[in-house]
PDB file of N, CA, C, O and CB in Angstrom:
ATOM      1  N   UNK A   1     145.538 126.770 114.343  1.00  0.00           N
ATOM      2  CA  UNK A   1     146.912 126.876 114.792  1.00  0.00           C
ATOM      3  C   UNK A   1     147.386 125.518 115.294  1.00  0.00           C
ATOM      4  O   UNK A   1     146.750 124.855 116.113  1.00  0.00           O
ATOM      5  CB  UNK A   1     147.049 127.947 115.892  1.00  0.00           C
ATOM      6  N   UNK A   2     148.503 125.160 114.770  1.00  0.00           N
ATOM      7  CA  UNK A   2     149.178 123.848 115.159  1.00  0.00           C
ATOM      8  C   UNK A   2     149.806 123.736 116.369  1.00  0.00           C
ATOM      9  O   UNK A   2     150.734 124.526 116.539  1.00  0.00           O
ATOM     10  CB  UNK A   2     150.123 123.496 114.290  1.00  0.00           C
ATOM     11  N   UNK A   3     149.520 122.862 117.388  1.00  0.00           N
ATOM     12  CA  UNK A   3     150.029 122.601 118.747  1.00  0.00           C
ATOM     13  C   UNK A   3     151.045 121.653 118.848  1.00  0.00           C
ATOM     14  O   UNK A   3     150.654 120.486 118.873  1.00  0.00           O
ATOM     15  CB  UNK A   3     149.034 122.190 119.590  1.00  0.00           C
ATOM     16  N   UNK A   4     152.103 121.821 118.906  1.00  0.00           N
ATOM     17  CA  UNK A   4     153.173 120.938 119.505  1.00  0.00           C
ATOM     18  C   UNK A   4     153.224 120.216 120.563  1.00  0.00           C
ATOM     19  O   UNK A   4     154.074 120.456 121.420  1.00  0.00           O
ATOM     20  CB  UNK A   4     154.047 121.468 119.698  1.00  0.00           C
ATOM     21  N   UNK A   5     152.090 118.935 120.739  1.00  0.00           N
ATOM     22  CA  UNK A   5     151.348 118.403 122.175  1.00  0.00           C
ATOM     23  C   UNK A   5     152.194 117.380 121.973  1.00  0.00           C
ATOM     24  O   UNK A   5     152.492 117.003 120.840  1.00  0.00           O
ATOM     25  CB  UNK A   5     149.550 118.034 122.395  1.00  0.00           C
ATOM     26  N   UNK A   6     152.783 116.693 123.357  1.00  0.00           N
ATOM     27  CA  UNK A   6     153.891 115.619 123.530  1.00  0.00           C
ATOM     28  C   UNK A   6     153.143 115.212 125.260  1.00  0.00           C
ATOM     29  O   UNK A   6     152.564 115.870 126.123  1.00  0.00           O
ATOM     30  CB  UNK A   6     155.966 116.421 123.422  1.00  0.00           C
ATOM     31  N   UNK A   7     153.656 113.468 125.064  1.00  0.00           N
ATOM     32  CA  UNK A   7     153.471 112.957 126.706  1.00  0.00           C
ATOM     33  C   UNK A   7     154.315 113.903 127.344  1.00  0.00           C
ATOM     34  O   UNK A   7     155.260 114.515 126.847  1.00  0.00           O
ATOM     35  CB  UNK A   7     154.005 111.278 127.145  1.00  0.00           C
ATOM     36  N   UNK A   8     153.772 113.967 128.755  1.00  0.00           N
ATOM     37  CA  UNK A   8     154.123 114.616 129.625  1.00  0.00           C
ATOM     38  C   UNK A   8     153.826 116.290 129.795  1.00  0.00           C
ATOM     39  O   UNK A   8     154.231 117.074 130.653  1.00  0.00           O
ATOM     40  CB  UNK A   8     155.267 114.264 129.573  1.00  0.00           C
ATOM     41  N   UNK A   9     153.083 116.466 128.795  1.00  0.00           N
ATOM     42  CA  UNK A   9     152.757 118.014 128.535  1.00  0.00           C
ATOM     43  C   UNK A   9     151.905 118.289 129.907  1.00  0.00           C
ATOM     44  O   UNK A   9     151.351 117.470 130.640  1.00  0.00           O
ATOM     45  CB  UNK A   9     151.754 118.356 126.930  1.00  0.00           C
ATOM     46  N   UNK A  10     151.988 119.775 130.014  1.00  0.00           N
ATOM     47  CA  UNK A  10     150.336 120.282 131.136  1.00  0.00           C
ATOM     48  C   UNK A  10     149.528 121.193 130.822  1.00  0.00           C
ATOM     49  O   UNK A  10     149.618 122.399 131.051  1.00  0.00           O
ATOM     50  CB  UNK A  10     150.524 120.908 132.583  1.00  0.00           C
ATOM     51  N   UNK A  11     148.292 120.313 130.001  1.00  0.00           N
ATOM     52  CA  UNK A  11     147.185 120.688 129.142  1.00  0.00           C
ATOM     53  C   UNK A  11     146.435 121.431 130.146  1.00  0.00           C
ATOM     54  O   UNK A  11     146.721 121.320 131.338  1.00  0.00           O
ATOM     55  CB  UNK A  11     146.370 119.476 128.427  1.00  0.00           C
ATOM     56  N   UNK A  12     144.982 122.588 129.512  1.00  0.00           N
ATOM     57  CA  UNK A  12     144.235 122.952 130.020  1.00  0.00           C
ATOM     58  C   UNK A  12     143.065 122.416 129.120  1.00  0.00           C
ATOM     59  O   UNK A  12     143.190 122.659 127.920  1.00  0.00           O
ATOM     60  CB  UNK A  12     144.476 124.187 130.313  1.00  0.00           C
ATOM     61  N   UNK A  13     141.972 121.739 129.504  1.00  0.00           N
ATOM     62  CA  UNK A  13     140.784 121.823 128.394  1.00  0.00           C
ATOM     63  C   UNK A  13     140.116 123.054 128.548  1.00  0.00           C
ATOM     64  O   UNK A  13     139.790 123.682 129.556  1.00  0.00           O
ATOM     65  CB  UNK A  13     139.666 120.666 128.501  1.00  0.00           C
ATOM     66  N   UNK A  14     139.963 123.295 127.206  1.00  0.00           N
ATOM     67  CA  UNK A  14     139.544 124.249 127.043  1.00  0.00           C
ATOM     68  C   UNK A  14     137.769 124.520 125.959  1.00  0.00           C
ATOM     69  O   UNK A  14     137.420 125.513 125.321  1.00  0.00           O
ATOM     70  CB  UNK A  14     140.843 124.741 126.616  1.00  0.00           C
ATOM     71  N   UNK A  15     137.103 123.301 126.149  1.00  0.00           N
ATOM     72  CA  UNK A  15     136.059 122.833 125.752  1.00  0.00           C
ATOM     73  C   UNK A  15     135.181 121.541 126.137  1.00  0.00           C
ATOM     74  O   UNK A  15     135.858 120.513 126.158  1.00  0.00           O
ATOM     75  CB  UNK A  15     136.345 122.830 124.772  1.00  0.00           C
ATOM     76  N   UNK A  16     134.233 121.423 126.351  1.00  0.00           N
ATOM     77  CA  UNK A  16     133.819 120.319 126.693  1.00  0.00           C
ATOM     78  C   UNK A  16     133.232 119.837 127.974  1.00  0.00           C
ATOM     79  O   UNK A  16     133.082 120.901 128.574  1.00  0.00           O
ATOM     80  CB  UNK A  16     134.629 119.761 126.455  1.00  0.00           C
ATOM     81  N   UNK A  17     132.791 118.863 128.797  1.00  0.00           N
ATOM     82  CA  UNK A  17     132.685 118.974 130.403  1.00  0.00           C
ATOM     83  C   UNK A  17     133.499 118.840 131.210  1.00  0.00           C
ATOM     84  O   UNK A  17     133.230 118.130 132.179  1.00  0.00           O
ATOM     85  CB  UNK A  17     132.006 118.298 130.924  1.00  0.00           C
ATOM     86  N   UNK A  18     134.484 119.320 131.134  1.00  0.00           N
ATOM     87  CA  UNK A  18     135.668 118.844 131.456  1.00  0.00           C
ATOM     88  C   UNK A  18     136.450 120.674 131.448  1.00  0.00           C
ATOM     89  O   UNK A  18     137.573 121.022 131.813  1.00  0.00           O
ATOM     90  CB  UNK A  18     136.259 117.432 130.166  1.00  0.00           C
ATOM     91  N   UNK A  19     135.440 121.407 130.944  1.00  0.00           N
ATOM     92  CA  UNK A  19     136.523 122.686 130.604  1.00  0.00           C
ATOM     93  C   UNK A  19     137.011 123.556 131.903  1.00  0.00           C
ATOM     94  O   UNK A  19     136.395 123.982 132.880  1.00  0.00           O
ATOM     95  CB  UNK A  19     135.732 123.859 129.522  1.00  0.00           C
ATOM     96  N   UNK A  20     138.316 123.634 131.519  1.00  0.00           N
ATOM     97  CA  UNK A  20     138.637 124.601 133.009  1.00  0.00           C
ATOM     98  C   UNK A  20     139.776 123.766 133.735  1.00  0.00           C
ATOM     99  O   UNK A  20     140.543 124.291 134.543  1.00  0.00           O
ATOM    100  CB  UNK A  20     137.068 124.747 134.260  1.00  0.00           C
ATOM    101  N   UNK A  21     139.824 122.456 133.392  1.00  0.00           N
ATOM    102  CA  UNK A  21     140.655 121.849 134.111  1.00  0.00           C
ATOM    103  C   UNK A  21     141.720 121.664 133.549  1.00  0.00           C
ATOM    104  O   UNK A  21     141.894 121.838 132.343  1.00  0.00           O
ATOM    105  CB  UNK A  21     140.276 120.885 134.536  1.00  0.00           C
ATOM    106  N   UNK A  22     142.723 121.220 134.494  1.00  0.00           N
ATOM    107  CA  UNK A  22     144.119 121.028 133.759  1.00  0.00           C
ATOM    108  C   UNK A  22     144.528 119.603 134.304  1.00  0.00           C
ATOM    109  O   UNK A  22     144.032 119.091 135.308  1.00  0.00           O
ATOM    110  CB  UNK A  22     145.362 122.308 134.161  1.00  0.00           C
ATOM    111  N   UNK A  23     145.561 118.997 133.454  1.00  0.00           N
ATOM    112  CA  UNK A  23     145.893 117.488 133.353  1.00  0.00           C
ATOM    113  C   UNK A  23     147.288 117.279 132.591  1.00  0.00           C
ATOM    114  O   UNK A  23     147.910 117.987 131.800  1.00  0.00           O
ATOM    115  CB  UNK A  23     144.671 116.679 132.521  1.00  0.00           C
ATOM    116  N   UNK A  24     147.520 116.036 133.145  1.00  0.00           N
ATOM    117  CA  UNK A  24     149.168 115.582 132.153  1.00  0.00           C
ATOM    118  C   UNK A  24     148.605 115.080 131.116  1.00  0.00           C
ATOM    119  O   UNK A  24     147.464 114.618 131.122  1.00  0.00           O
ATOM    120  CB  UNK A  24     150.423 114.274 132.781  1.00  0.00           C
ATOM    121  N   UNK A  25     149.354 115.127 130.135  1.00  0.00           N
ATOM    122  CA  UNK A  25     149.154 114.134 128.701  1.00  0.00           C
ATOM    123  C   UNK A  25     149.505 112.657 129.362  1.00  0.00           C
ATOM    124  O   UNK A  25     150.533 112.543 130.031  1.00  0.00           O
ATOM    125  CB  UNK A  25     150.468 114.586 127.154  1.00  0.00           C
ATOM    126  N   UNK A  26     148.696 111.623 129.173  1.00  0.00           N
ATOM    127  CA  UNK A  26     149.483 110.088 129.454  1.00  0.00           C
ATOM    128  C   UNK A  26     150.150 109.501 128.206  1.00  0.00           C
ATOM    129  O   UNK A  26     151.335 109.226 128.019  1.00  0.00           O
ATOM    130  CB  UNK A  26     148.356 108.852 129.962  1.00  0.00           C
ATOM    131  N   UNK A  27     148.849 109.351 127.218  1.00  0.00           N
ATOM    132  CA  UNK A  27     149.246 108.672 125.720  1.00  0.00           C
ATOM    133  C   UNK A  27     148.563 109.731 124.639  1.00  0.00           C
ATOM    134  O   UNK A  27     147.556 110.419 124.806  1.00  0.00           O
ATOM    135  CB  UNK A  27     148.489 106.867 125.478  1.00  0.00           C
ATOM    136  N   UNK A  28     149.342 109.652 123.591  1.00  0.00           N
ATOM    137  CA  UNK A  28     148.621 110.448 122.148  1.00  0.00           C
ATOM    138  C   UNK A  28     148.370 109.449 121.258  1.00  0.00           C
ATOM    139  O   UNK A  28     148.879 108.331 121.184  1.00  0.00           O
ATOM    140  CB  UNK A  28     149.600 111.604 121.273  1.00  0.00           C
ATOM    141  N   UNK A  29     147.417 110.039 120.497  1.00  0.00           N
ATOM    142  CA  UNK A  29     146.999 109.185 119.652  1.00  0.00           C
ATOM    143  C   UNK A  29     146.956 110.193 118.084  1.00  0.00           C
ATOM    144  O   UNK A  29     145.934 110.558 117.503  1.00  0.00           O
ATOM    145  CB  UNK A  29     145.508 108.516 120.287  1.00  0.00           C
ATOM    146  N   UNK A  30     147.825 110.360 117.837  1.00  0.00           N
ATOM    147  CA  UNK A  30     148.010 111.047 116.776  1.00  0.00           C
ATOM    148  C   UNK A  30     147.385 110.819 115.526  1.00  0.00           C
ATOM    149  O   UNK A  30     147.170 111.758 114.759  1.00  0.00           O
ATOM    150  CB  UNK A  30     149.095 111.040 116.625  1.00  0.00           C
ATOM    151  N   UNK A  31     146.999 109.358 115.187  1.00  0.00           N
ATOM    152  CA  UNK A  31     146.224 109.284 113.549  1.00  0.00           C
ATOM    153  C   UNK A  31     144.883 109.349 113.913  1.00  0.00           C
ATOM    154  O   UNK A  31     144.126 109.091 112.977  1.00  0.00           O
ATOM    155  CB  UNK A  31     146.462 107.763 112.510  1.00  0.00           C
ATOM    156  N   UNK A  32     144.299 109.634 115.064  1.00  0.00           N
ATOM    157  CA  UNK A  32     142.699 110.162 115.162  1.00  0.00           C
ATOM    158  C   UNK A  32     142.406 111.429 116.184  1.00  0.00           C
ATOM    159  O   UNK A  32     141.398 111.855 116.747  1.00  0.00           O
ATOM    160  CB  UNK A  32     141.705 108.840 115.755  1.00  0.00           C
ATOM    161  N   UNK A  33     144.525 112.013 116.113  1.00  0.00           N
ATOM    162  CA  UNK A  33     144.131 113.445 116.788  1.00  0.00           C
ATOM    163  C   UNK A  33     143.460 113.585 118.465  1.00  0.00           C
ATOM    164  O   UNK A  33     142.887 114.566 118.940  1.00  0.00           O
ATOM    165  CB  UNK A  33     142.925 114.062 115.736  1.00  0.00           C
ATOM    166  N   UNK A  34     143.654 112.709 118.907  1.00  0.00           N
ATOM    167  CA  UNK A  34     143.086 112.386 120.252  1.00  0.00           C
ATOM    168  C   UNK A  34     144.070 112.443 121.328  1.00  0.00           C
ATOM    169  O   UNK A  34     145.177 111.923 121.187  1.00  0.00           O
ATOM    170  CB  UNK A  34     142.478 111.044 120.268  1.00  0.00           C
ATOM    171  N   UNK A  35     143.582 113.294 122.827  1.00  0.00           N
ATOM    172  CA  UNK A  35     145.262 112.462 123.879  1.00  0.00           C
ATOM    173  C   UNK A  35     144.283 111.874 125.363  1.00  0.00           C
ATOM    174  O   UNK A  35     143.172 112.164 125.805  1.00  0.00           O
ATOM    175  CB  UNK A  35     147.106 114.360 124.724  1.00  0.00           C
ATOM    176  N   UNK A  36     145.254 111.033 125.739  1.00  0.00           N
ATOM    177  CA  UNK A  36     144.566 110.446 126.816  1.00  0.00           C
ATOM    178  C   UNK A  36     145.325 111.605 127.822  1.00  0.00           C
ATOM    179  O   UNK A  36     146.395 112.195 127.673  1.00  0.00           O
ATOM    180  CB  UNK A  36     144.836 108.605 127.089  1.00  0.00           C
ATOM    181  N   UNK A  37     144.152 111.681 129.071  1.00  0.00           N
ATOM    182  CA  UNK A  37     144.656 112.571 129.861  1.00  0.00           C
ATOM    183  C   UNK A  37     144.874 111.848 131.121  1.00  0.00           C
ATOM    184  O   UNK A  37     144.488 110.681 131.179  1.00  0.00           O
ATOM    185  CB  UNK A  37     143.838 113.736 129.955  1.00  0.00           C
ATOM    186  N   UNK A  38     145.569 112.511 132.362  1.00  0.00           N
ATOM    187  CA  UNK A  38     145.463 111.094 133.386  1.00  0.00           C
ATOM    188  C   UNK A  38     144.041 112.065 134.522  1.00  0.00           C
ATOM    189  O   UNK A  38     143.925 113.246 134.847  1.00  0.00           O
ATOM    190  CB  UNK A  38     147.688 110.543 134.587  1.00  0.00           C
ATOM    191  N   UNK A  39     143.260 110.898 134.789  1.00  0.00           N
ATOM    192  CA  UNK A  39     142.710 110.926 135.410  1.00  0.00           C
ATOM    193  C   UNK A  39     141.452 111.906 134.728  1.00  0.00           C
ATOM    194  O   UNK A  39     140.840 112.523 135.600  1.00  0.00           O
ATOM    195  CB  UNK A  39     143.444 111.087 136.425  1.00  0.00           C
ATOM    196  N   UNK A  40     140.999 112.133 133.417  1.00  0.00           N
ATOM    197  CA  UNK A  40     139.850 112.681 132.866  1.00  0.00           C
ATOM    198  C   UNK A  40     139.706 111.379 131.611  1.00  0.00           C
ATOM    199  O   UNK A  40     140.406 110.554 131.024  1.00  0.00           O
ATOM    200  CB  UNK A  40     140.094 114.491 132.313  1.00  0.00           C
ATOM    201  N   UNK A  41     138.749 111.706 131.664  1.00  0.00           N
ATOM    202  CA  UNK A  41     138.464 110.549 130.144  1.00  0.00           C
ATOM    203  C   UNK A  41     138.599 108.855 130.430  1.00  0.00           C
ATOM    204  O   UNK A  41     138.875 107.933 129.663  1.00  0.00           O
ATOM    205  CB  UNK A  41     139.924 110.880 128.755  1.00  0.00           C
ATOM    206  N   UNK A  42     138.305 108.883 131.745  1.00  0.00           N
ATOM    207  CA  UNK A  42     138.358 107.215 132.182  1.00  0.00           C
ATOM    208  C   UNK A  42     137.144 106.461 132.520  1.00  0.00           C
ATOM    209  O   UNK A  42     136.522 106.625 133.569  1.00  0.00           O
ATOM    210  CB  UNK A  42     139.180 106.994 133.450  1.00  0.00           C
ATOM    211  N   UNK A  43     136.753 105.430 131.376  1.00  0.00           N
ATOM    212  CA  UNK A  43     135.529 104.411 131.176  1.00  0.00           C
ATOM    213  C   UNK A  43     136.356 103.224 131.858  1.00  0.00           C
ATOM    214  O   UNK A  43     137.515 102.814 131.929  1.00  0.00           O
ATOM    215  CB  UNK A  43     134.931 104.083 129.355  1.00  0.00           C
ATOM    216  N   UNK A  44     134.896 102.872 132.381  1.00  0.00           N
ATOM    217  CA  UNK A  44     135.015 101.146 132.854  1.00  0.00           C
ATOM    218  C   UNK A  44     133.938 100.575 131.684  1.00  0.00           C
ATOM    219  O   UNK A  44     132.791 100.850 131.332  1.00  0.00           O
ATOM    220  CB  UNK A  44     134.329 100.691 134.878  1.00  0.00           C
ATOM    221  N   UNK A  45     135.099  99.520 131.251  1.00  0.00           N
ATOM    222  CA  UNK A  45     134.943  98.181 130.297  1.00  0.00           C
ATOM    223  C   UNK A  45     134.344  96.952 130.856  1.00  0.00           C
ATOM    224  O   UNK A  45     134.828  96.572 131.922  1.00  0.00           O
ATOM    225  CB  UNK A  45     136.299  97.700 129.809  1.00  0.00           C
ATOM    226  N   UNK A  46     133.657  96.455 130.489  1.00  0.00           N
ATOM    227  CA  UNK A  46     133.237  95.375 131.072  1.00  0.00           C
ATOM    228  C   UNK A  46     133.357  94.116 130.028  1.00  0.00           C
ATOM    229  O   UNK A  46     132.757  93.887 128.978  1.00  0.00           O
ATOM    230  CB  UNK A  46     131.850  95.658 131.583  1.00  0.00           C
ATOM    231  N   UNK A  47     134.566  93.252 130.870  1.00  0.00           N
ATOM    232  CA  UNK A  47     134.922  92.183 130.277  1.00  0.00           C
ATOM    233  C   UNK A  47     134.149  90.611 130.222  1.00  0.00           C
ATOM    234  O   UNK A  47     133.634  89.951 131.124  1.00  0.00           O
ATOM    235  CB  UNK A  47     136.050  92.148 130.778  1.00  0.00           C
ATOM    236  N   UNK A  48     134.303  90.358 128.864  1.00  0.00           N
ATOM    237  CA  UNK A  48     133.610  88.888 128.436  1.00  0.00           C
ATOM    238  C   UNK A  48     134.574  87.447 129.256  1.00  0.00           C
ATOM    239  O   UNK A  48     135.802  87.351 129.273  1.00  0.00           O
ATOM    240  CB  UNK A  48     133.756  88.741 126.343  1.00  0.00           C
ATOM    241  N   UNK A  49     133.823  86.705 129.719  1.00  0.00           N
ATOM    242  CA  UNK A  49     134.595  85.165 129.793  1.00  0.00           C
ATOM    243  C   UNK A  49     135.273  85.080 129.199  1.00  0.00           C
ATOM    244  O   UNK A  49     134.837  85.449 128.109  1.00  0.00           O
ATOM    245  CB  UNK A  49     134.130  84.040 129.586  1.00  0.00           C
ATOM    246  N   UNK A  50     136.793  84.630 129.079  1.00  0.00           N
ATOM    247  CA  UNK A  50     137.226  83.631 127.607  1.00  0.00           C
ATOM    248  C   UNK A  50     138.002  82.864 128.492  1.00  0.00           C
ATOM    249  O   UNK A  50     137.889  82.873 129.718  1.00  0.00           O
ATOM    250  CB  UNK A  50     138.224  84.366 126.035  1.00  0.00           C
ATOM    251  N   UNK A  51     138.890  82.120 127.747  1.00  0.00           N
ATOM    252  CA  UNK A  51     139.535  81.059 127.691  1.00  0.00           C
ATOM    253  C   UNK A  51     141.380  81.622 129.053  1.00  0.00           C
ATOM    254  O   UNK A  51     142.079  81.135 129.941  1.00  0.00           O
ATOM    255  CB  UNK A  51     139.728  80.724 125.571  1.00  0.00           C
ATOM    256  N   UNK A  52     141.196  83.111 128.094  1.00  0.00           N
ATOM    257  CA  UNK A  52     142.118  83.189 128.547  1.00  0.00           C
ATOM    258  C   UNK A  52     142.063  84.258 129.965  1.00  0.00           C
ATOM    259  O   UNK A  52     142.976  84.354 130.785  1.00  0.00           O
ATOM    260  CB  UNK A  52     142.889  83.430 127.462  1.00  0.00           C
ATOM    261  N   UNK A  53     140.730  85.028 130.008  1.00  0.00           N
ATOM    262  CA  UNK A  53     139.861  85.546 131.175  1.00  0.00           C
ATOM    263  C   UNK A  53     138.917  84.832 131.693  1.00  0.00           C
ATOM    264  O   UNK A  53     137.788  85.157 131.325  1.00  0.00           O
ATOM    265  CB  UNK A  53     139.235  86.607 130.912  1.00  0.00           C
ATOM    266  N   UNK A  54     139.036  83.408 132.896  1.00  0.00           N
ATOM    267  CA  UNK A  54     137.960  82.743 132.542  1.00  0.00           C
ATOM    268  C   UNK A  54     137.024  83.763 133.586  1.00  0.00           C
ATOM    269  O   UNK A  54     135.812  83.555 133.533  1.00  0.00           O
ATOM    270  CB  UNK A  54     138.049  80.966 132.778  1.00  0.00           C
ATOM    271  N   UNK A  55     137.466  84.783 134.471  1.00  0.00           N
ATOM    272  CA  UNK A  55     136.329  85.144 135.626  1.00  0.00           C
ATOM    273  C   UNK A  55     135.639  86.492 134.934  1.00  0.00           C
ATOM    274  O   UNK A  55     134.777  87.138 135.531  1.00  0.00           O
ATOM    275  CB  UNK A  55     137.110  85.543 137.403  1.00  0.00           C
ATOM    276  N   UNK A  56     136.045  86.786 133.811  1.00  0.00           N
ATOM    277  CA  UNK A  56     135.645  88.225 133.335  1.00  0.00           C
ATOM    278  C   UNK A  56     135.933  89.473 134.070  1.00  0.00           C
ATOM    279  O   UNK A  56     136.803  89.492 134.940  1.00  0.00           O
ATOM    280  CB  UNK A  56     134.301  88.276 133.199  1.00  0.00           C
ATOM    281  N   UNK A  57     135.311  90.406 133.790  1.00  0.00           N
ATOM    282  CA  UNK A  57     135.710  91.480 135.157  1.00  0.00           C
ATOM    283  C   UNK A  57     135.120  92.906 134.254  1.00  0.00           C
ATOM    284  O   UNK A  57     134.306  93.305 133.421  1.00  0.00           O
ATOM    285  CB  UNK A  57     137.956  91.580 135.720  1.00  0.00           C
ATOM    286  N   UNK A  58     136.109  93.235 135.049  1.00  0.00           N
ATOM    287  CA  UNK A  58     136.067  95.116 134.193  1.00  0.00           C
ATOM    288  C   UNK A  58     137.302  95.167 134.215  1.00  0.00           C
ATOM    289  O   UNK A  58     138.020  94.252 134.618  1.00  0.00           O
ATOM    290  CB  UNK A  58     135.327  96.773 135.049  1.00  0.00           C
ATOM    291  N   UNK A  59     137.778  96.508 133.677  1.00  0.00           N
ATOM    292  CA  UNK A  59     139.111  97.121 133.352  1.00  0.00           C
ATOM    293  C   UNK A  59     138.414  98.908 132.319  1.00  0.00           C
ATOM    294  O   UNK A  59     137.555  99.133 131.467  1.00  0.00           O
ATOM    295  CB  UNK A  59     140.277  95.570 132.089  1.00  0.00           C
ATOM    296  N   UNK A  60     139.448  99.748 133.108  1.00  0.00           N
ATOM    297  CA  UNK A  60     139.559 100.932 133.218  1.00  0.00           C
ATOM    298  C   UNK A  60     140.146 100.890 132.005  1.00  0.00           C
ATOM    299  O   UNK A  60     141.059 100.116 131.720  1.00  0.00           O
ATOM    300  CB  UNK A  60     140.140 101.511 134.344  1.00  0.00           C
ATOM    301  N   UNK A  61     139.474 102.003 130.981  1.00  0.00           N
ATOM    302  CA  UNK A  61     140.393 102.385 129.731  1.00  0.00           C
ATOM    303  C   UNK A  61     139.953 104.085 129.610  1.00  0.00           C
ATOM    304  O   UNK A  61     138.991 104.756 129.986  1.00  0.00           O
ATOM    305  CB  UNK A  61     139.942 101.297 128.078  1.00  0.00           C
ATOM    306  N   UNK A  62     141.321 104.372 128.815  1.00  0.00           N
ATOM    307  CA  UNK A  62     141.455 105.653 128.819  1.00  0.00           C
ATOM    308  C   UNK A  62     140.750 106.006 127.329  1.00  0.00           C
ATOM    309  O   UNK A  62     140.952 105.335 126.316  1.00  0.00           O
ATOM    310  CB  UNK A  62     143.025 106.077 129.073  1.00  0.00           C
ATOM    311  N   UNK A  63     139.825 107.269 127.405  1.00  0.00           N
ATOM    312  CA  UNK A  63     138.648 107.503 126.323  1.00  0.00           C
ATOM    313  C   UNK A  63     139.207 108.977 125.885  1.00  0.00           C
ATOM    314  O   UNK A  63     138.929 110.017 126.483  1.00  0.00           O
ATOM    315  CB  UNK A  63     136.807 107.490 127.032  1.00  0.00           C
ATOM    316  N   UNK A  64     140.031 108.876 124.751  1.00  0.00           N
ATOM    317  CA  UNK A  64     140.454 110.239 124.508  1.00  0.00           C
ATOM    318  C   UNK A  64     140.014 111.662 124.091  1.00  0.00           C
ATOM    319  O   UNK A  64     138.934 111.658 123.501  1.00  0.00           O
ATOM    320  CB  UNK A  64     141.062 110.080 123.896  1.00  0.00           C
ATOM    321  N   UNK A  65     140.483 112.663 124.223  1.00  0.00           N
ATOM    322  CA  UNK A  65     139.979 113.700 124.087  1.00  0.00           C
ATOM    323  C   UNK A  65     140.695 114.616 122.613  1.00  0.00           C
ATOM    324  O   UNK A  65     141.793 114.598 122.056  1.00  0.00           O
ATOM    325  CB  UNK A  65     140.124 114.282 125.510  1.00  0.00           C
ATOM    326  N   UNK A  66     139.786 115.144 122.460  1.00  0.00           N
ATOM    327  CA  UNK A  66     140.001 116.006 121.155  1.00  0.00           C
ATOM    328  C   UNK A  66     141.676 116.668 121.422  1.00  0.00           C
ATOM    329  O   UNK A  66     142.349 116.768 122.448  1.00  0.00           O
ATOM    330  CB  UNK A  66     138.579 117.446 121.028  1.00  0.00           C
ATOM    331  N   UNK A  67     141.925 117.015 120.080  1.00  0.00           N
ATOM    332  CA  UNK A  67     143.509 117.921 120.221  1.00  0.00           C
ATOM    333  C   UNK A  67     142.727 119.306 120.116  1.00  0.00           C
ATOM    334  O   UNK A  67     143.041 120.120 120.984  1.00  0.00           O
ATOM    335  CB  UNK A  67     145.001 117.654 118.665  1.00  0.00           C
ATOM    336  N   UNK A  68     141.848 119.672 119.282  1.00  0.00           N
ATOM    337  CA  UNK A  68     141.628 121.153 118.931  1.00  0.00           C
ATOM    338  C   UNK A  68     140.582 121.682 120.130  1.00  0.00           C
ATOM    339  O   UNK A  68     139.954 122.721 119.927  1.00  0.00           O
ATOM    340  CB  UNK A  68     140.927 121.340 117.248  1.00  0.00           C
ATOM    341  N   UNK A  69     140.373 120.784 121.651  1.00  0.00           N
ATOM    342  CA  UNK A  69     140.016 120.763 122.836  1.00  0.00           C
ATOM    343  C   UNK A  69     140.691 121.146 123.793  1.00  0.00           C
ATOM    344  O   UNK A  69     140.116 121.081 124.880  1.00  0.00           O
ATOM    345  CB  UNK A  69     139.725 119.878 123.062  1.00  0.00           C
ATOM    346  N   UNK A  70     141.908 121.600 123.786  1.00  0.00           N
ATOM    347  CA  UNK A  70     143.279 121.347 124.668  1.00  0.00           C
ATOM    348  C   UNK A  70     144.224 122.472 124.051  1.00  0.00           C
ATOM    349  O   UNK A  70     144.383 122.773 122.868  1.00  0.00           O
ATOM    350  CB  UNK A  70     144.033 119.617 124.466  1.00  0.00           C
ATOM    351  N   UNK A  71     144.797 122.996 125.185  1.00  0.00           N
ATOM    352  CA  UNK A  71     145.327 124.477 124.873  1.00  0.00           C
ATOM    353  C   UNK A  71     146.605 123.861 126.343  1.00  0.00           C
ATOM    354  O   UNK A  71     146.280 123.403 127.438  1.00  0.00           O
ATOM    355  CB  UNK A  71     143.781 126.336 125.194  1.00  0.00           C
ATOM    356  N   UNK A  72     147.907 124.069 125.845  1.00  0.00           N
ATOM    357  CA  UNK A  72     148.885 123.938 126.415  1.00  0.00           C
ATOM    358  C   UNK A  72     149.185 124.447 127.349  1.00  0.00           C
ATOM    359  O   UNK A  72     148.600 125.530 127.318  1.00  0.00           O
ATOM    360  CB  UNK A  72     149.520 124.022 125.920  1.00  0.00           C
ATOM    361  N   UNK A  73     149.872 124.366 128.417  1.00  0.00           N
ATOM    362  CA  UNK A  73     150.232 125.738 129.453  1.00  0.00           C
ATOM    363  C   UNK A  73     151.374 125.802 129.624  1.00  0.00           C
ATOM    364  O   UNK A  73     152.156 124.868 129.446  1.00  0.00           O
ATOM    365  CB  UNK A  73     149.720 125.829 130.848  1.00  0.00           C
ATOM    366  N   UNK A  74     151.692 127.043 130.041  1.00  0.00           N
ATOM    367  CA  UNK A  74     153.098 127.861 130.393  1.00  0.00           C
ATOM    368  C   UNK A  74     153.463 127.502 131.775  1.00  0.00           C
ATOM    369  O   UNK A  74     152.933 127.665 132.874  1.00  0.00           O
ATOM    370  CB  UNK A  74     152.967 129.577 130.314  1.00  0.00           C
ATOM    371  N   UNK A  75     154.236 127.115 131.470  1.00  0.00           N
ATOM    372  CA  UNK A  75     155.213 126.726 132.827  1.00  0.00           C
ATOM    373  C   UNK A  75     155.483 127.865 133.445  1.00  0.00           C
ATOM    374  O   UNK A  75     156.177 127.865 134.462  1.00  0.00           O
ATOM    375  CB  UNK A  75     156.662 126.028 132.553  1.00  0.00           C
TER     376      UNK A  75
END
């Protein structure tokens, strides 16, 4: 069944370690079917030296979650 999922939606997962909870949509990622949720699905990156980072660091990125994972809710 096809879901009509848009930013700002209020998802429930409904699979996964994560199941049971509910969350906003932040970003979709539609050509690999994926949505970022806020505050589930968040990796720390760990950044290389460069030129244009010379101190490196980390930075938080959002690790998306399945669409056929996620069941919409009723307002």
């Amino acid at each position: 069944m096809a879901q009509n999922l848009k930013v700002n939606d209020q998802v429930k997962i409904i699979a996964g370690d994560h199941k049971g909870e509910t969350a906003k949509i932040v970003k979709m990622d539609r050509k690999n079917h994926k949505a970022m949720l806020e505050g589930i699905g968040v990796r720390e990156r760990h950044l290389r030296k460069t030129q244009f980072n010379p101190t490196g660091g980390k930075k938080n990125v959002h690790v998306g979650i399945d669409l056929s994972n996620l069941k919409k809710e009723d307002k």
